[in-house]
DRENDO-1510 file (C-alpha; in Angstrom, 1 decimal, always signed):
<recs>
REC; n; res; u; v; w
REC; 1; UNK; +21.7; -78.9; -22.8 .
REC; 2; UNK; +23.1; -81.2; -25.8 .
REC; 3; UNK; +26.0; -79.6; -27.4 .
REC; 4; UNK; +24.3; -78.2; -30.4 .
REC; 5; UNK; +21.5; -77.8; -29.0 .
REC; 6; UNK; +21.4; -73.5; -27.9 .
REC; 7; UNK; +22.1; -72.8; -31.5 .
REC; 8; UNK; +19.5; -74.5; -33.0 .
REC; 9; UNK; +16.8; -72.5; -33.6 .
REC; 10; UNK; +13.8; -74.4; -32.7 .
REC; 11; UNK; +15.4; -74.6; -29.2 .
REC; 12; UNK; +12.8; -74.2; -27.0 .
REC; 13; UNK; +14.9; -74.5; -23.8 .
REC; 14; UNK; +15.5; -70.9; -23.8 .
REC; 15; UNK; +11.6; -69.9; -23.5 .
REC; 16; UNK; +11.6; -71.5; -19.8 .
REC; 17; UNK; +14.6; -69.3; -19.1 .
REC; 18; UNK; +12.0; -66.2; -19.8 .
REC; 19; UNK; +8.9; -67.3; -17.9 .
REC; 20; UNK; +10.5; -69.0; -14.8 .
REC; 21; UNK; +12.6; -67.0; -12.6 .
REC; 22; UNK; +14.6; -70.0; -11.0 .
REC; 23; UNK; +15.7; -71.4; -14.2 .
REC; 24; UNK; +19.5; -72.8; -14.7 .
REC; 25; UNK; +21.1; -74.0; -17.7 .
REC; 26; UNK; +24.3; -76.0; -18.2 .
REC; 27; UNK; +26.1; -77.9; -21.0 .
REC; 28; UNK; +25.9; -81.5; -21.2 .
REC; 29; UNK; +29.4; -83.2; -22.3 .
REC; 30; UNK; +30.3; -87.3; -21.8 .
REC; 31; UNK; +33.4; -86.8; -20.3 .
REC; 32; UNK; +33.0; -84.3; -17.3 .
REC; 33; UNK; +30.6; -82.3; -15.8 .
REC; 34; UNK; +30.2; -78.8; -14.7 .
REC; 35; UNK; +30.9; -78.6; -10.9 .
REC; 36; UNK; +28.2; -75.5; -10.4 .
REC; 37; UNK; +25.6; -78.3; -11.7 .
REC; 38; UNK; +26.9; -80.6; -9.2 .
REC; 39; UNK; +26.8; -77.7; -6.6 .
REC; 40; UNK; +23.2; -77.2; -7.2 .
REC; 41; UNK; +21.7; -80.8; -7.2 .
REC; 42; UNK; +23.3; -81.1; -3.9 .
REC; 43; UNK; +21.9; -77.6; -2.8 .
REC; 44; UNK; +19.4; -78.6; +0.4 .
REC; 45; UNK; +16.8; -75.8; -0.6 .
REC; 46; UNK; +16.5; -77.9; -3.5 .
REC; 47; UNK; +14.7; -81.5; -4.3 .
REC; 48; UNK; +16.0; -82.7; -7.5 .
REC; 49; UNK; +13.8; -84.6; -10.3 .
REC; 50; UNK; +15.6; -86.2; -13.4 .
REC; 51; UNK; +12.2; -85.9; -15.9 .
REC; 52; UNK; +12.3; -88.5; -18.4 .
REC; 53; UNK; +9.9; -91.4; -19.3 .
REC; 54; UNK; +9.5; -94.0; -17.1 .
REC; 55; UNK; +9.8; -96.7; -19.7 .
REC; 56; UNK; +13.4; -96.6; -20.2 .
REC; 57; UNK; +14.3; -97.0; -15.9 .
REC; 58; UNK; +14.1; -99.4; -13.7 .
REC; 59; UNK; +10.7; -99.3; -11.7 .
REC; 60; UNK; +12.0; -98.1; -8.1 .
REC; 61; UNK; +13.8; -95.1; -9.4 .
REC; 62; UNK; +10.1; -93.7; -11.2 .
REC; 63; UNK; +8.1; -91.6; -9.3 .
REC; 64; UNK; +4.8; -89.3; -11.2 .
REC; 65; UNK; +4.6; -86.8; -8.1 .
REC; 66; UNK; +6.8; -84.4; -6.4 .
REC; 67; UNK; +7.0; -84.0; -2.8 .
REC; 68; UNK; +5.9; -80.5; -1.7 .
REC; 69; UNK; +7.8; -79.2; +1.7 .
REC; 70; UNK; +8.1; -75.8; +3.0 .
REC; 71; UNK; +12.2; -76.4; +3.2 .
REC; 72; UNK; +12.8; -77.8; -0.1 .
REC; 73; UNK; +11.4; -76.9; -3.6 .
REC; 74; UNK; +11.2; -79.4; -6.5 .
REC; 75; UNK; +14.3; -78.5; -8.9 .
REC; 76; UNK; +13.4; -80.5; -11.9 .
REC; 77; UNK; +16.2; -81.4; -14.0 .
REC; 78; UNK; +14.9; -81.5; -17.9 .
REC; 79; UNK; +18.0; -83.0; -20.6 .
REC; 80; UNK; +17.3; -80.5; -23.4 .
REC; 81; UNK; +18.2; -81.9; -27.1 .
REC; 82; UNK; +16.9; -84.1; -29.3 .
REC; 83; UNK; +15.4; -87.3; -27.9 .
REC; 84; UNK; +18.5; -89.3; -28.9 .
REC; 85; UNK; +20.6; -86.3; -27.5 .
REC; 86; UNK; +18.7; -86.5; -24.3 .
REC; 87; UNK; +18.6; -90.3; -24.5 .
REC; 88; UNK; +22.5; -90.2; -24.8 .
REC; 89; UNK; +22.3; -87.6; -21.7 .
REC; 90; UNK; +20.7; -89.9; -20.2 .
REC; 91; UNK; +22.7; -93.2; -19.9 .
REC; 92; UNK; +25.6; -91.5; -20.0 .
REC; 93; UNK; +25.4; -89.1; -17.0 .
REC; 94; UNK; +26.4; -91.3; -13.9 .
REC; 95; UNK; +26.3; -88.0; -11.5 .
REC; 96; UNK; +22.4; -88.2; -12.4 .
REC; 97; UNK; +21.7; -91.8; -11.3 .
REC; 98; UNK; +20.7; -91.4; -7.8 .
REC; 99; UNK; +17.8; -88.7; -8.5 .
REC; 100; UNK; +14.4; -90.2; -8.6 .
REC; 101; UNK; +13.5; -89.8; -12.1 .
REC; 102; UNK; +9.7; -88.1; -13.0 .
REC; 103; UNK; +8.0; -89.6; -15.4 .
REC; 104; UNK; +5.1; -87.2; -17.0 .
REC; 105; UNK; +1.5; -88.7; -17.4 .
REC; 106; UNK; +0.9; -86.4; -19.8 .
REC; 107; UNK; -2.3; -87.5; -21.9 .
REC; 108; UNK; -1.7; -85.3; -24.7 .
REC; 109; UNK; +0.0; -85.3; -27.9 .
REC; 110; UNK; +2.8; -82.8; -28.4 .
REC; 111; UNK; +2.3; -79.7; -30.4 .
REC; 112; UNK; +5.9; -79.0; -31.0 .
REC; 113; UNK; +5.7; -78.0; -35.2 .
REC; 114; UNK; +9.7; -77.1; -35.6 .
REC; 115; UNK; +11.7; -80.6; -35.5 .
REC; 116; UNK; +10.0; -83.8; -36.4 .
REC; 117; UNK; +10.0; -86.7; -33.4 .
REC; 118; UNK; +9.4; -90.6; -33.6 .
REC; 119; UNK; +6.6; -90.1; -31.3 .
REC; 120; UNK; +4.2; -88.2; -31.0 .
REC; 121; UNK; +4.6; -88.7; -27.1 .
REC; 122; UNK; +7.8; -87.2; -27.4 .
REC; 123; UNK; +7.9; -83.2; -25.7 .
REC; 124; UNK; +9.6; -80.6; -26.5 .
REC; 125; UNK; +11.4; -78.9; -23.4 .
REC; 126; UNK; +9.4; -75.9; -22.9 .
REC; 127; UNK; +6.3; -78.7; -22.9 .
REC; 128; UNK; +8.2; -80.3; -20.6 .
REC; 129; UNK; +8.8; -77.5; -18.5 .
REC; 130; UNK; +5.1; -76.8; -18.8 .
REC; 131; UNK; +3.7; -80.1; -17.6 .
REC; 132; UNK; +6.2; -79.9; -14.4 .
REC; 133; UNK; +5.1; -76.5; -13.8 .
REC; 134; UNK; +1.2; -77.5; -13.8 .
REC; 135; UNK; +2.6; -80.6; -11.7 .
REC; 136; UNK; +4.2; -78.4; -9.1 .
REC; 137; UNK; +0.7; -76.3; -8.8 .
REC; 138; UNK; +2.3; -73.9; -11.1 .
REC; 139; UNK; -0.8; -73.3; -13.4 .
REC; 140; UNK; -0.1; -69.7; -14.8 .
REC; 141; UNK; +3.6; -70.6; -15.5 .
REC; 142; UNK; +2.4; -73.4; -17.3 .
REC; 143; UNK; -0.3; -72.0; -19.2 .
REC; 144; UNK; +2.3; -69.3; -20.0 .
REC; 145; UNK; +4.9; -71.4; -21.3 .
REC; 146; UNK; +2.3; -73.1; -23.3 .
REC; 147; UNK; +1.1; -69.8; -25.1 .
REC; 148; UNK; +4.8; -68.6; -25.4 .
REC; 149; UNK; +5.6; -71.9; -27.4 .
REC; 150; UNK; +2.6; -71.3; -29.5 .
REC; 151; UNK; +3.4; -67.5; -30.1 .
REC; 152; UNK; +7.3; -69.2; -30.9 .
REC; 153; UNK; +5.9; -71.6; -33.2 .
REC; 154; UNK; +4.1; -69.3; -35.2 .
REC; 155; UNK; +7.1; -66.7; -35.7 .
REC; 156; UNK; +9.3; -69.4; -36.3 .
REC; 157; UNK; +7.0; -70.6; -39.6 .
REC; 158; UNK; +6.1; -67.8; -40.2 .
REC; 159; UNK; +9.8; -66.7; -40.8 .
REC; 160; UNK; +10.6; -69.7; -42.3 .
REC; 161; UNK; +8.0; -68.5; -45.4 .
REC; 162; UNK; +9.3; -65.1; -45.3 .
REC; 163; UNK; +6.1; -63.9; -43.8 .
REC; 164; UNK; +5.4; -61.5; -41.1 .
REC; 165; UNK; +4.0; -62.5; -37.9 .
REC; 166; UNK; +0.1; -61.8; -37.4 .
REC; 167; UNK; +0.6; -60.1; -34.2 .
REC; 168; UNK; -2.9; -60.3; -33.5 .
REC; 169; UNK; -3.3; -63.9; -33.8 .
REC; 170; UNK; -5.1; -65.8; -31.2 .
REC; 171; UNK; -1.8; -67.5; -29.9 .
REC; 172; UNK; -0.9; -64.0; -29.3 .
REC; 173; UNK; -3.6; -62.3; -28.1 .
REC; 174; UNK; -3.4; -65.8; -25.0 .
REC; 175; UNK; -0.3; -64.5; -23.9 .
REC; 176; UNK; -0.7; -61.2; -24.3 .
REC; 177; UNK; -3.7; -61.8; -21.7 .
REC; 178; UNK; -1.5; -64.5; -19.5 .
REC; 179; UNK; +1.2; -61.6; -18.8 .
REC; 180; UNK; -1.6; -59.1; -18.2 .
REC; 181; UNK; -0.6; -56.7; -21.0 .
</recs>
């Protein structure tokens, strides 16, 4: 995570935290790195993704699938901050070089309301989290995190007016029906 970034609040890095179980989350700095990050991309249970578009790295290092094995799980590494946060993360994080980075065919626009982006290609990291989660075979996660950003989005504006949230509204009545409650 950029610096900054956990205080914002139209962070949605913290809404993968609540919907997937195996999530881990570690500050980003130039200068050093956090050795329980280090520790886990070396882990063997785990195979490690760097997800970022394949545009900006060099052609044998971009892969658009995981590899599924009953010994290791895919452990997908998402740079959470604004896209020239996570750009900066990016070039500047030499302990990440030798992952395979995963680029996202997504085929869809972002619906991320909150911060405005150059792109509209450009995801926010809980729809980041979401298309790796549908990539993995993770549908219900995905679909989850997809209805929790929705149900985020409209409290957030909804705040931001000084309005109360329509608790009944169809983003929330989707994840009502998504957790089963």
């Amino acid at each position: 995570m950029a610096d900054t970034e956990p205080l914002k609040p139209s962070n949605t890095g913290w809404l993968v935290a609540d919907v997937v179980p195996d999530t881990f989350a570690f500050g980003w700095a130039r200068c050093e790195v956090d050795p329980a990050l280090l520790d886990l991309l070396a882990d063997p249970q785990w195979e490690p993704y760097l997800v970022f578009p394949g545009e900006f790295v060099a052609p044998e290092r971009v892969v658009t699938s995981v590899r599924t094995s009953a010994k290791k799980q895919p452990l997908f590494v998402i740079l959470d901050g604004t896209w020239p946060e996570a750009s900066k993360m990016f070039r500047k994080s030499p302990y990440l070089n030798h992952l395979p980075v995963l680029s996202l065919q997504a085929g869809q626009l972002s619906r991320y309301k909150l911060r405005r982006s150059q792109q509209d290609a450009h995801f926010c990291t809980v729809e980041v989290a979401a298309l790796c989660m549908a990539l993995n075979g993770q549908e219900q996660a995905a679909l989850t995190l997809e209805a929790y950003l929705d149900v985020f989005t409209h409290h957030y504006l909804q705040a931001r007016q000084q309005l109360a949230a329509d608790l009944q509204s169809a983003a929330h009545q989707r994840l009502r029906s998504l957790q089963g409650v």
